[in-house]
ROVODREN-835028 format. One record per residue (C-alpha): residue in one letter; x, y, z. Coordinates in steps of 0.1 Angstrom, whole numbers, padded with zeros to 4 digits, always signed. Layout:
N
aXYZ...
! end
This chain:
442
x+0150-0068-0104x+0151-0104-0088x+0172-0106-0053x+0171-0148-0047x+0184-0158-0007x+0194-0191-0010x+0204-0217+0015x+0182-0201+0049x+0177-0221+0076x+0144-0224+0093x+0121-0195+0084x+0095-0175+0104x+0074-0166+0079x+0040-0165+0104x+0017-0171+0074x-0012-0188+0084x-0044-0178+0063x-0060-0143+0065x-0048-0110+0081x-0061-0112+0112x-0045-0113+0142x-0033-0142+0159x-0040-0148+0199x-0035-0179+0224x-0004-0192+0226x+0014-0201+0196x+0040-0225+0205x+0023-0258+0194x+0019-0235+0159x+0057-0240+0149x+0054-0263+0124x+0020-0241+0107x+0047-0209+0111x+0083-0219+0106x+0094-0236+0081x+0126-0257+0085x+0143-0241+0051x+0145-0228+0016x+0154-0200-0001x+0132-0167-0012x+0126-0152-0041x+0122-0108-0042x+0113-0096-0072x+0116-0055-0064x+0097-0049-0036x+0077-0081-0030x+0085-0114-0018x+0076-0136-0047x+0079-0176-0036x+0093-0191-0010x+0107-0227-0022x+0133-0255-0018x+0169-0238-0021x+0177-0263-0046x+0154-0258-0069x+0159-0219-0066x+0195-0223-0069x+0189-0243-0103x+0168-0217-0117x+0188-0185-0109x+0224-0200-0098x+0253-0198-0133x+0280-0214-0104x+0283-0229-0077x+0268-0218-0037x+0305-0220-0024x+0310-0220+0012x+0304-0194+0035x+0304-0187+0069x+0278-0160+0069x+0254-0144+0051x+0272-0135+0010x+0261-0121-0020x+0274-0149-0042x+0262-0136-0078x+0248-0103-0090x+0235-0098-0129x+0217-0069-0145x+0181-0084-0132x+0191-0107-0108x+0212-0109-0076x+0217-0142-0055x+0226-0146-0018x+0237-0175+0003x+0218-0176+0034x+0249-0197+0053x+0221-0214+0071x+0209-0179+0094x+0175-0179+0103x+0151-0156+0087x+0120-0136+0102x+0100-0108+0096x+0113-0076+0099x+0100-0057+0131x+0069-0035+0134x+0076-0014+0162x+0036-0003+0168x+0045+0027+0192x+0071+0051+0192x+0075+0087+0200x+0103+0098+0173x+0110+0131+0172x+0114+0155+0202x+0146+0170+0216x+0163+0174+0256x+0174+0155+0282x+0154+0142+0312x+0182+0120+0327x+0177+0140+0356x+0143+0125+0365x+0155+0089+0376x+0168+0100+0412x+0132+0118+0414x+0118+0087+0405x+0141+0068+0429x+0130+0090+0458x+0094+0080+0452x+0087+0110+0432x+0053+0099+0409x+0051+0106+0375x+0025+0136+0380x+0045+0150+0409x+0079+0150+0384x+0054+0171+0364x+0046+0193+0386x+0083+0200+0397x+0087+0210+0359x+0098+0175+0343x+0080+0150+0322x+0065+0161+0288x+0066+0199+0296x+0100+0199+0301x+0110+0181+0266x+0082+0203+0249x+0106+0233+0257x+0136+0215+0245x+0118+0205+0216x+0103+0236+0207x+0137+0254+0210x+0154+0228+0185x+0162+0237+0150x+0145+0220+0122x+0176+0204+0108x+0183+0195+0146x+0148+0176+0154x+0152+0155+0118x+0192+0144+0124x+0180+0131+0159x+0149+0114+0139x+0173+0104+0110x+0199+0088+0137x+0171+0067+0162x+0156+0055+0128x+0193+0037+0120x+0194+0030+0157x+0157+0009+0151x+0172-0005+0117x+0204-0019+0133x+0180-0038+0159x+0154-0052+0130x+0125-0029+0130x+0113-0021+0093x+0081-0002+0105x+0077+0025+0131x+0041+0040+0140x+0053+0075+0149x+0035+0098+0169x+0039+0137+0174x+0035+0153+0209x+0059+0171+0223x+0046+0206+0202x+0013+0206+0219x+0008+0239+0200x-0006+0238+0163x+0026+0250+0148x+0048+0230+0167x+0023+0199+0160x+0026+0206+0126x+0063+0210+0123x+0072+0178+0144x+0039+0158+0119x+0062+0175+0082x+0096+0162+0099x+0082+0129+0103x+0071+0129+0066x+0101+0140+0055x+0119+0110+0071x+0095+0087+0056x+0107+0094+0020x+0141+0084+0032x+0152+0051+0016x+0166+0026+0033x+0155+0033+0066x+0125+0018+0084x+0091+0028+0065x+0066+0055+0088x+0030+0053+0098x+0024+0088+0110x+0001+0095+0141x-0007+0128+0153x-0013+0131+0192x-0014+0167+0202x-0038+0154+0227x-0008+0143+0248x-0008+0164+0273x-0019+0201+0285x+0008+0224+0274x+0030+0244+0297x+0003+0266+0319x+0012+0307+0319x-0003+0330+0339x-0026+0322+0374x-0046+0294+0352x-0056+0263+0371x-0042+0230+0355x-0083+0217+0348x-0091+0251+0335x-0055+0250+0313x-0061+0214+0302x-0097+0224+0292x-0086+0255+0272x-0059+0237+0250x-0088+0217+0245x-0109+0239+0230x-0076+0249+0206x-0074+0209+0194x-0107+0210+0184x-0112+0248+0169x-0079+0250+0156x-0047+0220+0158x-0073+0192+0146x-0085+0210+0116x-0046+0220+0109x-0039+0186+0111x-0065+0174+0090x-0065+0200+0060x-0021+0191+0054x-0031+0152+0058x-0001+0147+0074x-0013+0121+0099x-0033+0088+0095x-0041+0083+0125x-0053+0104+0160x-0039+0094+0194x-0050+0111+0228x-0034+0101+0260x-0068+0089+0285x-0058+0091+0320x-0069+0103+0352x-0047+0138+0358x-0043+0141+0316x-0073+0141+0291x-0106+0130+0306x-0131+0104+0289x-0152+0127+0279x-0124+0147+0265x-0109+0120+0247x-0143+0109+0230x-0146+0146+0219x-0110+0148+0201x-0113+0114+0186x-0150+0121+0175x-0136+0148+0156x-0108+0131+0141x-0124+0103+0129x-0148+0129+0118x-0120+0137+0095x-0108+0107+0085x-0085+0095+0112x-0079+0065+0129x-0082+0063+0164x-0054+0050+0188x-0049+0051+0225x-0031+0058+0254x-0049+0040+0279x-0047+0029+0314x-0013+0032+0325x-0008+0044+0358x-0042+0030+0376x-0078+0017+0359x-0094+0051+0345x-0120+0034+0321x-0095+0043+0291x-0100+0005+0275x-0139+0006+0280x-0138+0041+0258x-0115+0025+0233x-0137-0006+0228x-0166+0019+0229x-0153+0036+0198x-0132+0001+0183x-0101+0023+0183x-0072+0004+0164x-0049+0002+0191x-0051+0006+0233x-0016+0008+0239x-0003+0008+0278x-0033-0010+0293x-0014-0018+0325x-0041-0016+0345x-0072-0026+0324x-0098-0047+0339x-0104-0085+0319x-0142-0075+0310x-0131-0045+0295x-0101-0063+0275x-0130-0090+0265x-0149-0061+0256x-0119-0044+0232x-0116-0082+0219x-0151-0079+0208x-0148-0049+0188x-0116-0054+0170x-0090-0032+0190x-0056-0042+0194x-0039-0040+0230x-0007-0030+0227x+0016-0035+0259x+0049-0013+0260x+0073-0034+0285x+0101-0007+0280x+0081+0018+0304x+0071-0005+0334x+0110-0020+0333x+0127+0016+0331x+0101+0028+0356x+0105+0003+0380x+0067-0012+0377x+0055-0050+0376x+0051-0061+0343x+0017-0057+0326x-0006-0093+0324x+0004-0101+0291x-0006-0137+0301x-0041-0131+0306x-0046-0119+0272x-0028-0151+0256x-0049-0170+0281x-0082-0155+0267x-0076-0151+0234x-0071-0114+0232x-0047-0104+0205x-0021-0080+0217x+0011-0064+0202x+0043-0053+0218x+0062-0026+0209x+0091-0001+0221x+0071+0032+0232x+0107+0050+0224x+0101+0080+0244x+0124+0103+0265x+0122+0081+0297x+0121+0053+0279x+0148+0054+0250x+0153+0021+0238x+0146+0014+0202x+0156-0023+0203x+0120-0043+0193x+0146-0077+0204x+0147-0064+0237x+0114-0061+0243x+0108-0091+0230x+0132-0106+0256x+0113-0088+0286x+0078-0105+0271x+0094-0143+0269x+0120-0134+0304x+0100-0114+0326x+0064-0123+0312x+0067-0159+0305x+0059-0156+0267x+0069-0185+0245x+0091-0165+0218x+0069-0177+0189x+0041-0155+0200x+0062-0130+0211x+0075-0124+0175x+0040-0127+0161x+0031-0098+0186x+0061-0079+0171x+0055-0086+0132x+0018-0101+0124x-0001-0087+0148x+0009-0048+0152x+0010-0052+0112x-0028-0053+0110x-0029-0016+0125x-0002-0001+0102x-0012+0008+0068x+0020+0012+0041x+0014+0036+0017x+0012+0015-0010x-0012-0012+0008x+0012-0041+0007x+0009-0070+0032x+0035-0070+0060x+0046-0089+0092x+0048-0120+0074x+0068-0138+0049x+0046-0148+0017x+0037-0139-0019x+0030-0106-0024x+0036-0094+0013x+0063-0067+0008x+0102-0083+0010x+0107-0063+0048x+0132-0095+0063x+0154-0099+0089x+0186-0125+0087x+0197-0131+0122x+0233-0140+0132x+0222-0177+0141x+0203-0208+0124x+0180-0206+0153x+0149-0182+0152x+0143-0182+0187x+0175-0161+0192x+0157-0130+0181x+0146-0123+0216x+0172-0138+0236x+0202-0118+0233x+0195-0081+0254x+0218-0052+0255x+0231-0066+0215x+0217-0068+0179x+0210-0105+0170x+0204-0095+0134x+0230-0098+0110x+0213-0087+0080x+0179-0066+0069x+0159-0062+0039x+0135-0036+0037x+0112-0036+0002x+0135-0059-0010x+0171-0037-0007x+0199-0050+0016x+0197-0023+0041x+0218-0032+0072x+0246-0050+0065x+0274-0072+0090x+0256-0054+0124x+0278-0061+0154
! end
């Protein structure tokens, strides 16, 4: 089955040679990663040329491309289905690199404690934060935790994203891990929603303390269960393809960390990061030490040991939606474009931080961080693509031959919209492996 988009406007298809990330700034790169226009050729899943419209609409066209004002479907066949662009730029669609899916509860609650200077670990203490949504979450109904997984994946889909990285967490017991890791799967068969990479981080904080336990002597214990009896769990259903842990002073410990992720990759896991968030803990230095895929946060992570996570491969992923809901400064994106460093974006959906829209954090890299919108969208397609792994191995984050047909259409002939409209949806249209899949978005 052919689907042929003809008559785009310019298209951001951010293929440049190899699969590497890309760092610096990209802005004088426009012409090597936009293309003014042409139409696309999908044949099932893949993208399979990308040529002049007019020689596209000769092949596959019987009529006429009429006149449209958006986005049509102009001609449909048994094999072969033709669309007129109406001029709409095209990108990739969005690989949101970091997101906490599934868990269940409310922590509204916390923003006046937060306002009153309240710090994250104190709000803990006072029974908020993680513990507080691993009771929700642990009290939810199966059926309950995979409509609220079902509904924020449409949410992400309305807003462009075609990928999610999704991480468990909010168990923090082996069955609960395991139940949050088989809902997450179970979503991932679900067509015509954004695809899943599946990450299991039971490591993400000490689970609610019974008894006269001390917190160290609590956090040390649970532990000894990840390692003795959650990991192997984890391992032996091969639900997960990756291992997170969440490194910071007050949560696990370096030595901690390099013990759970030891073991996982012991197993067959990849390793990624929650690193320096709240204050320089030496999370990046560990996650260079064992070239994790990803050191996501990095707020506060010095520039030798960023040089020295550039050296080893890892990706540093910066999640603006936390520092802007939390009322921080803005990580130094800059200093990573200024050396080189290649670095994603992405949501970090997560109770505190609910916002699934990849556009808007896009806008808070180019509006708050100073981020030309070229790299910006490379740090939300290309880049976090080259730590995600589809299923079937296809090429994503860019537009080319044989990278899988994952698109956005947004609502204007200009690509640098995609990040400049917050608080709304500038995408009109999204393919993902090759099927129309939001439609007329609003």
């Amino acid at each position: 089955m052919r689907t042929v988009l003809l008559n785009c406007g310019p298209i951001a298809h951010l293929d440049h040679g190899g699969e590497v990330p890309m760092v610096g700034s990209l802005v004088e790169e426009v012409e090597n990663l936009v293309s003014d226009c042409g139409g696309i050729v999908i044949r099932d899943n893949t993208i399979e040329c990308i040529a002049e419209s007019s020689e596209l609409a000769s092949e596959y066209l019987t009529g006429g491309i009429g006149e449209h004002n958006a986005p049509s479907l102009i001609q449909t066949g048994a094999d072969t289905t033709v669309w007129n662009i109406s001029g709409r730029a095209v990108t990739p669609g969005f690989v949101d690199s970091h997101t906490h899916l599934l868990w269940a509860g409310d922590r509204s609650r916390e923003v006046m404690w937060r306002q009153r200077g309240l710090s994250y670990s104190e709000i803990a203490e006072m029974g908020g934060g993680i513990s507080h949504t691993v009771f929700s979450t642990r009290a939810a109904m199966d059926q309950e935790i995979l409509e609220l997984g079902r509904q924020r994946m449409e949410t992400a889909l309305h807003y462009g994203t075609t990928m999610m990285e999704v991480k468990s967490g909010y168990g923090l017991d082996t069955e609960s891990e395991l139940r949050l890791l088989r809902g997450a799967k179970e979503l991932s068969q679900v067509e015509g929603l954004p695809n899943l990479d599946l990450t299991w981080l039971g490591a993400h904080a000490a689970p609610p303390s019974t008894g006269t336990m001390s917190a160290d002597n609590n956090l040390q214990s649970y532990v000894e269960e990840i390692l003795s009896e959650q990991l192997p769990a984890v391992l032996e259903q091969g639900l997960a393809r990756s291992g997170d842990v969440f490194c910071e002073p007050g949560w696990f410990t370096i030595d901690q960390t390099e013990e759970i992720c030891s073991a996982g990759r012991a197993g067959g896991l990849e390793i990624r990061l929650h690193v320096d968030e709240f204050c320089d803990g030496g999370g990046m230095g560990l996650a260079s030490e064992l070239a994790a895929t990803t050191a996501d946060h990095a707020h506060h992570s010095p520039l030798d040991s960023r040089l020295d996570a550039k050296k080893s491969g890892t990706l540093q992923g910066f999640l603006l939606g936390t520092p802007h809901v939390m009322g921080d400064s803005m990580p130094p994106v800059n200093s990573c474009v200024e050396n080189d460093i290649a670095f994603t974006i992405a949501t970090d959906f997560n109770p505190n931080c609910q916002t699934l829209s990849m556009p808007f954090i896009g806008s808070l890299a180019v509006q708050r961080c100073g981020i030309d919108p070229l790299t910006a969208l490379v740090a939300a397609t290309r880049n976090p693509a080259t730590g995600i792994v589809r299923d079937d191995g296809l090429e994503q984050g860019v537009l080319k031959g044989g990278a899988v047909a994952n698109l956005n259409i947004l609502k204007t002939n200009s690509w640098e919209s995609w990040c400049l409209q917050p608080g709304v949806s500038p995408i009109h249209s999204t393919f993902i492996s090759g099927k129309p899949a939001g439609i007329e978005k609003t």
